[in-house]
Structures are given as structure tokens and as C-alpha cells.
C-alpha positions as CSV (number, residue, x, y, z in Angstrom):
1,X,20.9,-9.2,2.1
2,X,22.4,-11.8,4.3
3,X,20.0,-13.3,6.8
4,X,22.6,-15.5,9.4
5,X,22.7,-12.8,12.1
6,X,20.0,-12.8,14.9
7,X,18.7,-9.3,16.6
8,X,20.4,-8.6,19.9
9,X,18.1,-5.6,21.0
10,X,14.5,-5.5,21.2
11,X,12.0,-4.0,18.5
12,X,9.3,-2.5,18.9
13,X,6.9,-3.4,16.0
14,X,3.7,-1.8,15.1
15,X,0.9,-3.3,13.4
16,X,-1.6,-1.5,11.8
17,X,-5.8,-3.1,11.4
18,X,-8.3,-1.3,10.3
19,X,-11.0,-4.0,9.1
20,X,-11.9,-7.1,11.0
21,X,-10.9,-9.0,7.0
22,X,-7.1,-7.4,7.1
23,X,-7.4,-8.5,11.1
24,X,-7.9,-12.1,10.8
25,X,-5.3,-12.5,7.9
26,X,-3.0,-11.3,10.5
27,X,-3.6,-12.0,13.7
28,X,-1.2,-16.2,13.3
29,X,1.2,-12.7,13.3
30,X,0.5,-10.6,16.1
31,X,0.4,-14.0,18.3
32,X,3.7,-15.0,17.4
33,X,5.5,-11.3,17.3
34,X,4.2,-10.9,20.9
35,X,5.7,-14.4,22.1
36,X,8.7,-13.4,20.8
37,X,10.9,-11.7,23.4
38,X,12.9,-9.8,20.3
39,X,9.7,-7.9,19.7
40,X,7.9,-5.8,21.7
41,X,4.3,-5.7,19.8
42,X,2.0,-2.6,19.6
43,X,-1.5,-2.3,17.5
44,X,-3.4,0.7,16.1
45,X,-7.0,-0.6,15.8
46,X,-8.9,2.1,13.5
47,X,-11.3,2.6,10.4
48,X,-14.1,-0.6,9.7
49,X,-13.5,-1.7,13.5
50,X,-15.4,1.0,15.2
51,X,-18.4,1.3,13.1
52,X,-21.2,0.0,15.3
53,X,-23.8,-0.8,12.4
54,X,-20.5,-2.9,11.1
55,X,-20.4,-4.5,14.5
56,X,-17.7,-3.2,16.1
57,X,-15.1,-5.1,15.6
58,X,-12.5,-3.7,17.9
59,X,-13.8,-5.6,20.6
60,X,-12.7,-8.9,19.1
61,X,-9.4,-7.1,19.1
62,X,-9.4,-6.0,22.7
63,X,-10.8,-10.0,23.7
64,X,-7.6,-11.6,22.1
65,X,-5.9,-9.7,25.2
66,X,-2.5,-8.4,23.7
67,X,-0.7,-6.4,25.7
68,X,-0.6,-2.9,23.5
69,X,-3.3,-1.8,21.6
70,X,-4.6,1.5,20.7
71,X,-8.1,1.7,19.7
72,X,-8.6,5.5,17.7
73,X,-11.6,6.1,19.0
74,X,-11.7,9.3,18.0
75,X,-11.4,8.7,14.3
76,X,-14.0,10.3,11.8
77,X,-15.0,7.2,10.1
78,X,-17.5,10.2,7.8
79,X,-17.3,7.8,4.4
80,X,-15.2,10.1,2.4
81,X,-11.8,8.0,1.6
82,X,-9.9,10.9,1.4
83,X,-11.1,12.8,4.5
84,X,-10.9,9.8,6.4
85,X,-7.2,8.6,5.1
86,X,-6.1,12.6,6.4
87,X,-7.7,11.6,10.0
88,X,-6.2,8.5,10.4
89,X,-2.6,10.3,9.0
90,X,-3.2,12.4,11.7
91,X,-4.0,10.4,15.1
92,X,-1.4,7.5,13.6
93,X,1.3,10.2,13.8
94,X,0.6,11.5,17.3
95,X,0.6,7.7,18.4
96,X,3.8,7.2,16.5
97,X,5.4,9.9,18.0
98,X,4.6,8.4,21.6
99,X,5.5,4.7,20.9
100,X,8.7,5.6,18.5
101,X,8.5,2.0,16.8
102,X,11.1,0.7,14.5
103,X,8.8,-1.2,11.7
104,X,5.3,-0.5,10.7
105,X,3.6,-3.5,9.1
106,X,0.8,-2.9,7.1
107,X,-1.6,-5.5,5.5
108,X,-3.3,-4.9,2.0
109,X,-5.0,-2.0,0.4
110,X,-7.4,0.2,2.9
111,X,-6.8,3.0,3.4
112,X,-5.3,2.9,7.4
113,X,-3.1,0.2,5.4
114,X,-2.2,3.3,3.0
115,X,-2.1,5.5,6.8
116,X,0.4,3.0,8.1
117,X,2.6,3.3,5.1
118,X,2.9,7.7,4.7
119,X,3.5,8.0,8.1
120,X,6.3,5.1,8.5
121,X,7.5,6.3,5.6
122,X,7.7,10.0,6.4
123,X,9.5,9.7,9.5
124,X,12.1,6.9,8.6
125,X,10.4,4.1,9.8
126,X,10.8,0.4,8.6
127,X,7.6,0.0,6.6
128,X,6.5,-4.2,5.9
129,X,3.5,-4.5,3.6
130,X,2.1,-7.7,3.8
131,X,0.0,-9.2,0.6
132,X,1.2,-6.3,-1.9
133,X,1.9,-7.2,-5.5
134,X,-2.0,-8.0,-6.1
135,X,-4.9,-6.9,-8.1
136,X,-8.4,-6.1,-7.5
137,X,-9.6,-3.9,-10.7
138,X,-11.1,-0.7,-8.0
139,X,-9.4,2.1,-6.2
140,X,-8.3,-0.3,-3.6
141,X,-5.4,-1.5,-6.4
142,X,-4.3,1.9,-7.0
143,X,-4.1,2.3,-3.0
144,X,-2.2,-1.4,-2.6
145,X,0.5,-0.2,-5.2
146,X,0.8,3.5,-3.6
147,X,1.6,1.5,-0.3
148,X,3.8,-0.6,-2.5
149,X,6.3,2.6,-3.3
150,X,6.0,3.8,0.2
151,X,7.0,0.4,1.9
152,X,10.5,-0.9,2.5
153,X,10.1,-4.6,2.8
154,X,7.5,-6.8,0.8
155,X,6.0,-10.1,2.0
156,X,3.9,-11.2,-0.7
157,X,1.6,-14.2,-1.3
158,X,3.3,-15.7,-4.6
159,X,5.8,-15.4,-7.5
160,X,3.0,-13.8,-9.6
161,X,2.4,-10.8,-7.2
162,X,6.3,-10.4,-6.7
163,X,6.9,-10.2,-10.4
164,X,4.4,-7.2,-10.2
165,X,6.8,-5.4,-7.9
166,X,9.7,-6.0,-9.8
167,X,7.8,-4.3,-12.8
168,X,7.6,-1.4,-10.4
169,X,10.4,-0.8,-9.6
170,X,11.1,-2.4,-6.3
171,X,14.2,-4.4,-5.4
172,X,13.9,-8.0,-4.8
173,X,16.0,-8.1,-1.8
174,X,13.6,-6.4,-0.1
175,X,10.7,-8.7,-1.8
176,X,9.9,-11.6,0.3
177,X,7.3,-14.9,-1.5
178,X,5.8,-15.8,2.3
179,X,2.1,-17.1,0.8
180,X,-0.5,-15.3,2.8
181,X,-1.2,-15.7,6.6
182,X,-4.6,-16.2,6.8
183,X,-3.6,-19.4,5.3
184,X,-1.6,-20.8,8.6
185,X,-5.0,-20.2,10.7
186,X,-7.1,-21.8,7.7
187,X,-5.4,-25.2,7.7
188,X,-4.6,-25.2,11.4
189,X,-6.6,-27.7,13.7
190,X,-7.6,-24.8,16.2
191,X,-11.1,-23.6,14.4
192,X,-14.5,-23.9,16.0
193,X,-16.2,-27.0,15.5
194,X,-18.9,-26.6,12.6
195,X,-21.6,-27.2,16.1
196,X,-20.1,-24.6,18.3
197,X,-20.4,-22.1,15.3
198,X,-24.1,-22.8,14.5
199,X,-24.4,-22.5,18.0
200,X,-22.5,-18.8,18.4
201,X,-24.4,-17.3,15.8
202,X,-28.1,-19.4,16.0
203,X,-28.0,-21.1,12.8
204,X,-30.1,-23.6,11.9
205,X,-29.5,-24.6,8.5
206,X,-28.4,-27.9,7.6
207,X,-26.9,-26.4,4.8
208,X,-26.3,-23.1,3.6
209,X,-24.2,-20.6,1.2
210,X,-22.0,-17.7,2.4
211,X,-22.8,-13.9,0.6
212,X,-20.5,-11.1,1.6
213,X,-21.1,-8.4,-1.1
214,X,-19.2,-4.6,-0.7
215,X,-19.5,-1.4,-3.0
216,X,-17.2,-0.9,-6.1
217,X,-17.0,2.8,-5.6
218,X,-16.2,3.7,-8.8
219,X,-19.3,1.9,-10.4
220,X,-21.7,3.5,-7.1
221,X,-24.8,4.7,-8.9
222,X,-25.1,1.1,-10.4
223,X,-24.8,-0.1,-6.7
224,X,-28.7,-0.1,-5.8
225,X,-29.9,-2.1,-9.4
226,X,-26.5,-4.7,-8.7
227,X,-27.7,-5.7,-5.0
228,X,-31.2,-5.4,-6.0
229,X,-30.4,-7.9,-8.7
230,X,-28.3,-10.8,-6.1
231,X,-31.0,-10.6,-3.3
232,X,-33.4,-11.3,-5.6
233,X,-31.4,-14.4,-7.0
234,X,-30.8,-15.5,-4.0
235,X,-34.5,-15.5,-2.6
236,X,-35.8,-17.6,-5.6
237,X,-32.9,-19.8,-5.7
238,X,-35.0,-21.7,-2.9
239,X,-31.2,-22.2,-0.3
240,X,-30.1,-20.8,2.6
241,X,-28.0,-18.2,3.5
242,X,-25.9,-16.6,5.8
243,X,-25.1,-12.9,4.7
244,X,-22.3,-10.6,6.0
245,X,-22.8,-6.4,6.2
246,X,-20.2,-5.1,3.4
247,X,-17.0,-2.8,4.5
248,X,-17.6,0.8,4.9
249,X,-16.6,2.1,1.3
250,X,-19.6,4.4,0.3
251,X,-22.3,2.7,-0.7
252,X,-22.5,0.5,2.3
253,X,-25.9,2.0,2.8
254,X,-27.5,1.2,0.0
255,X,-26.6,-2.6,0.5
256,X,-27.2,-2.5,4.1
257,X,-30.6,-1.4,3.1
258,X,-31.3,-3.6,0.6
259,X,-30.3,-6.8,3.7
260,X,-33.2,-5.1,5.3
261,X,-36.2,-7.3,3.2
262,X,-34.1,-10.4,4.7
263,X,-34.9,-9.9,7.8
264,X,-38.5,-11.7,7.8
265,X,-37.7,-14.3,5.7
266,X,-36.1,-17.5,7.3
267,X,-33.7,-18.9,4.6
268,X,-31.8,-15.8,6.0
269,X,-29.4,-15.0,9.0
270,X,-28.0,-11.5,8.4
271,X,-25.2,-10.2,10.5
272,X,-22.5,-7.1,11.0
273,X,-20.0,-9.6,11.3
274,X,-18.3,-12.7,12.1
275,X,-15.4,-13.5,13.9
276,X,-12.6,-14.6,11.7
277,X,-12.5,-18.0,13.3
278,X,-16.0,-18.4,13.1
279,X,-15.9,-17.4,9.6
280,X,-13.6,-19.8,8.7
281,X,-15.2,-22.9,9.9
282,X,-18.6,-21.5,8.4
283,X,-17.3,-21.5,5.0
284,X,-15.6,-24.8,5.3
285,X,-19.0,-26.7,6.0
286,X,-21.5,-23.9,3.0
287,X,-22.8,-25.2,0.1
288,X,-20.6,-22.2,-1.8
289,X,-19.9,-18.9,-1.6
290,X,-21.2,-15.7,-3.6
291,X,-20.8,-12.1,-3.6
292,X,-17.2,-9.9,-4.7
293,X,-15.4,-10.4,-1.5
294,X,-11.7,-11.4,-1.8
295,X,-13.0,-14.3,0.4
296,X,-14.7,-16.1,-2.7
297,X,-11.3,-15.8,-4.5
298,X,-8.6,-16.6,-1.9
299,X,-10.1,-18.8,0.6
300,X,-12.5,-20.9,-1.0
301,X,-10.0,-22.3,-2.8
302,X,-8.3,-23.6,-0.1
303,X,-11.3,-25.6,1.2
304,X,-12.5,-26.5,-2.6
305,X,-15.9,-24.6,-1.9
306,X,-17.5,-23.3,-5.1
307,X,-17.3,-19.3,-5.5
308,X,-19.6,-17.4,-7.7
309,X,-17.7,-13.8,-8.3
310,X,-19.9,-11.1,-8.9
311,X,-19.0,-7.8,-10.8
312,X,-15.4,-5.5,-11.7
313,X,-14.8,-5.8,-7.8
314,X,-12.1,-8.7,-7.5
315,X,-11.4,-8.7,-11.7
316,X,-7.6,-9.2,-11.9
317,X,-7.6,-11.5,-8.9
318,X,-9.0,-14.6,-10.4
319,X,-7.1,-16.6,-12.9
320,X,-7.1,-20.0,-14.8
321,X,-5.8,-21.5,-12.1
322,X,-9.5,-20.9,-9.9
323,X,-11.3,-23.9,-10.9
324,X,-13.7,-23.5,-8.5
325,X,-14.9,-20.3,-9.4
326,X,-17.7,-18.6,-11.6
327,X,-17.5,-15.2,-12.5
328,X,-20.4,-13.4,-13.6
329,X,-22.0,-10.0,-13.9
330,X,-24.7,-8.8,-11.1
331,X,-27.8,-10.2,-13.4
332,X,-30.4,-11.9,-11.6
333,X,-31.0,-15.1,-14.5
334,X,-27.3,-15.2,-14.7
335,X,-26.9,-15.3,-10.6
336,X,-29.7,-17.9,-10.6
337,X,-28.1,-20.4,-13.3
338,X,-25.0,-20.4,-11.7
339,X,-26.6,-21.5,-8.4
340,X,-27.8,-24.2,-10.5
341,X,-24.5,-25.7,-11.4
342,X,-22.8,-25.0,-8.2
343,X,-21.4,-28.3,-7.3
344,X,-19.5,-28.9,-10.8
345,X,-17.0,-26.6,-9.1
346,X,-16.4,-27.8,-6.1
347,X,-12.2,-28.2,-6.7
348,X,-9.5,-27.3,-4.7
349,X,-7.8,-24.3,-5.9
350,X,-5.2,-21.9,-4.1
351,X,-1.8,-20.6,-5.1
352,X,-1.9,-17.9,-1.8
353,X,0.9,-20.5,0.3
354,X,1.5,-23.7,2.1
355,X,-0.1,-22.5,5.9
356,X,3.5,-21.8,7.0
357,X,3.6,-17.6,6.4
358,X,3.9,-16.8,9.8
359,X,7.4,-19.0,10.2
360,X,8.5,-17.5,7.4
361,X,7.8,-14.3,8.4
362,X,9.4,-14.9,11.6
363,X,12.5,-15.9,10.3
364,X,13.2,-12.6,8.3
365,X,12.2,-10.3,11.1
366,X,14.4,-12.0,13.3
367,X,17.7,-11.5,11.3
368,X,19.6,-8.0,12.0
369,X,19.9,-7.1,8.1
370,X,17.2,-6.6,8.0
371,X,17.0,-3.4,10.8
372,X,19.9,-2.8,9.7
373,X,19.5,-2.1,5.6
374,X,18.9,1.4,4.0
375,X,16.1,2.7,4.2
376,X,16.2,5.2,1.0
377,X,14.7,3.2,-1.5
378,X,15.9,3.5,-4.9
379,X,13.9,2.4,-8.5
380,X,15.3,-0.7,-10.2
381,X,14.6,0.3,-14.2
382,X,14.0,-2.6,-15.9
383,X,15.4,-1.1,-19.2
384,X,18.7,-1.4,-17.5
385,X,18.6,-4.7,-16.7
């Protein structure tokens, strides 16, 4: 594709968020789309976000004050993945059919992501998948490469994750390196001061680690003995913590439950959620970070904060190249001697982009080629190469 013509008519463009992670790794994007007067911005705010216990998170959405978004409030949300992905199919459609927008970006590998994708892709819309080409080791990789075959253009974090598209099947002109946007709002000199977030969320640590622990849903009966296993560790380790609810994948529950015996005990703040910014600055000032939350692989890095990786959850993600990270199994001794060792891994270590995605971003969306290529996707066979 050439990229040296500009858009002469306005877009709309239609992003979809379902969790308040997949939210913050794009919202640098949804600031700049809706400056932009070649795009007319619209966002379809669904799955984690309304779940109270999870602390709905829609409201941080509504706060940022764009000028179009749809909150489905009348979304299921019942914990069955496939049930759910149906119900969002089904009130993303009847949106669709209202706004009639021209792309549909999606973000990662949940399953309004997944939503996002079969509908755009059903009804000839341009379909962007943003941070596609990765792996996880659960469901949500087979989901992220399902919305890989479904989606017509690909801006992924690195060479390593566009190489994975190539092998299936995917063109590279529609294959875009960008690094990952969360990036942009990591290094950018906008966060909360370390004091104002303390302050937000009435911590009073000096210091502190960061746990944000989910369920592998295909490993769910060994949930219960696996969080049983890393609040213990992290009670006799003697440090502070602050602890994050996990997404809504079943099993949630049985974690959520297991926070509960925090509550009394004071090395402990335990919340629903944190607002991304908030997050961010957090994590930049903890001790380290444990847990199985992409978080401890992608981020830390960044800020060279030490990650201890617990569990199959983020198992193809990590490389070599994380030298700040420890990856372990979910066994209390093993948890505990890790803490012990933390600061030999405090190292800068990313390979997720230079904090300049969203430009990047901008300057393909803003080229007519790109509204103007084929939509009907055809497989690149690499045994004819």
C-alpha cells in the first residue's frame, strides 16, 4: 500500500473496551482519534466494565468525557464465555447498525475484543486489532488469533508478534510494528504524583508490592489450592501489598474470596480497581510486582520493577529478553524465596515500543489507502513463498 494521500471525508471510527486493562492501553488513542477532525470517534463500553464487585469501571470511561459512548448496560455479563461472547454479538450489532461506522478497532484477546471483530467482519467493516501476534498459553491466545483471521489491519507491538501473523497467513501490508500504546501514557510526564495516588486510594505504606492475580480457566479446579498458596506467601513474607480483584473469567470467585482474610490485616489494601493512571504511577514507585497479569510482563519492564510470574497464565509471553522477571509455579516456599531475592532483578526490560504508538497509529489511519484497500482478505501460504 501507498501511504502519501490524506482522507478528504470524515470516518467514523469505533472502538471497542470491554475491561478497564484493554481501556487504559488505549485510551493515548481515543484522545487523539477524537481531536482529530478526520474522525469522528464512537466507543462501545461492555463486559469487565459493568461488573460492580469489579468496580465498575465504566464510570472512569464516562469521566474522560468523550463525546460518543455507549455503555451496554444491558449485557449479561452471566460468566459463561461463550454465552456472554453471543450477547455482546448481539447488542454490538444493533449499535452497529445505528452508528454505520467505517473501522472497528479492537484491542487484544477478550472476548468483546473477539465481539468487535465477527461483527466488523460480518458486515464489511474495516476491522484494526491492536496488540495481535502475541501469546499467553490460555484460551485467551486461541481468542487473540481468531480475532487475528477476522481483522483486516494489524498494529502490533513488535517484529516478533508480526512474524507470528505472517506464519498465519496474514499479509504484511496490512501488518503494522506500532509497539504498544499503553507505552505513550507510561513514559509520558502527565501521571499522578506518587503523593496524590497514596492519597486517592489511602495508602500508607512506605513501600509496597503490586499483586493482580486472574483465573487460568482451563486449569479452574486447581484455582482455590493456587491462590490459597500466594496469599499465604505473601502474608509471611512480612511486606506490604496492594492487591487488585482479578478479571471476570470464571473463577473470579474463588480468588475474590480468598482477598476476603486480607481484609483485617494491615500490610493489605485490597481494591476492585485502579484507575489506569493511578496504576501506573503505583507500580513505578512498588517494591515489585507478583501475580499472572500481563502487567508483570509488559510494563514492569519498562520501569525496571522486578516481576515474579506466577503459573501457565502469561507462559509464551516472557522471553530471555525479561531480565527482570521470575517465573515460578503457584508454591508457597517457591513464592516466598523469590520475594527473597527480589531486588537482584530490578533491570529494565521492554521490547513492547518506544512511547510513540499513538503517532504512529495516527499516521496510517490518516492516509486514504488505507479506507480504500480490499477488504476480502486472502491467505499468504508460506510454502509458496
Amino acid at each position: 500500500m501507498e501511504y502519501d494521500r490524506k482522507i478528504i471525508i470524515m470516518k467514523k471510527i469505533l472502538f471497542i473496551t470491554g475491561t478497564r486493562a484493554d481501556y487504559g492501553k488505549i485510551k493515548s488513542l481515543l484522545k487523539t482519534v477524537e481531536r482529530d477532525p478526520n474522525f469522528e470517534l464512537y466507543i462501545f463500553v461492555s463486559g469487565m466494565h459493568l461488573v460492580n464487585k469489579l468496580g465498575s469501571t465504566y464510570r472512569e470511561v464516562i469521566k474522560d468525557d468523550y463525546k460518543n459512548v455507549y455503555v451496554d448496560f444491558s449485557q449479561a455479563n452471566s460468566g459463561i464465555m461463550s454465552f456472554d461472547l453471543g450477547n455482546v454479538i448481539s447488542n454490538l450489532t444493533n449499535y452497529v447498525r445505528r452508528v454505520k461506522p467505517d473501522m472497528i478497532v479492537v484491542h487484544g484477546d477478550r472476548i468483546d475484543a473477539m465481539a468487535g471483530a465477527v461483527v466488523g467482519a460480518l458486515n464489511n467493516i474495516i476491522v484494526s486489532h491492536i496488540e495481535g501476534g502475541e501469546l499467553s498459553g490460555t484460551i485467551d491466545e486461541s481468542i487473540r488469533h481468531a480475532i487475528t483471521k477476522l481483522s483486516h489491519l494489524h498494529f502490533v507491538s513488535n517484529e516478533e508478534a508480526k512474524e507470528r501473523l505472517v506464519q498465519l497467513g496474514e499479509e504484511e501490508s496490512r501488518i503494522f510494528v506500532v509497539g504498544s500504546p499503553d507505552i505513550d501514557i507510561m513514559m509520558s510526564n502527565n501521571l499522578p504524583t506518587i503523593e496524590d495516588a497514596k492519597k486517592r486510594y489511602e495508602i500508607f505504606f512506605d513501600r509496597y508490592a503490586i499483586c493482580m492475580y486472574h483465573p487460568v480457566t482451563t486449569e479452574v479446579e486447581q484455582l482455590k489450592n493456587h491462590i490459597e498458596n500466594l496469599v499465604d506467601a505473601m502474608i509471611n513474607s512480612g511486606k506490604n501489598y496492594v492487591v487488585v480483584y482479578p478479571n471476570n473469567d470464571l473463577g473470579s470467585d474463588i480468588i475474590i474470596n480468598e482477598y476476603e482474610k486480607l481484609n483485617s490485616n494491615d500490610s493489605f489494601r485490597v481494591f476492585p480497581s485502579l484507575r489506569f493512571e493511578y496504576f501506573l504511577t503505583l507500580l513505578k514507585s512498588a517494591d515489585f510486582m507478583i501475580g499472572n497479569s500481563s502487567a508483570g510482563i509488559r510494563e514492569t519492564g519498562v520501569y525496571a520493577i522486578p516481576s515474579i510470574d506466577l503459573g501457565s497464565r502469561q507462559r509464551g509471553r516472557y522471553s530471555e529478553k525479561n531480565k527482570n522477571l521470575q517465573h515460578l509455579e503457584e508454591k508457597r516456599d517457591e513464592i516466598l524465596k523469590a520475594i527473597s531475592k527480589i531486588d537482584n532483578y530490578r533491570v529494565k526490560s521492554y521490547q513492547f515500543g518506544k512511547g510513540d504508538s499513538t503517532k504512529c497509529f495516527m499516521e496510517i489511519i490518516r492516509n486514504d489507502a488505507i479506507w480504500n484497500m480490499n477488504i476480502q482478505k486472502v491467505f499468504i501460504d508460506l510454502r509458496l513463498r
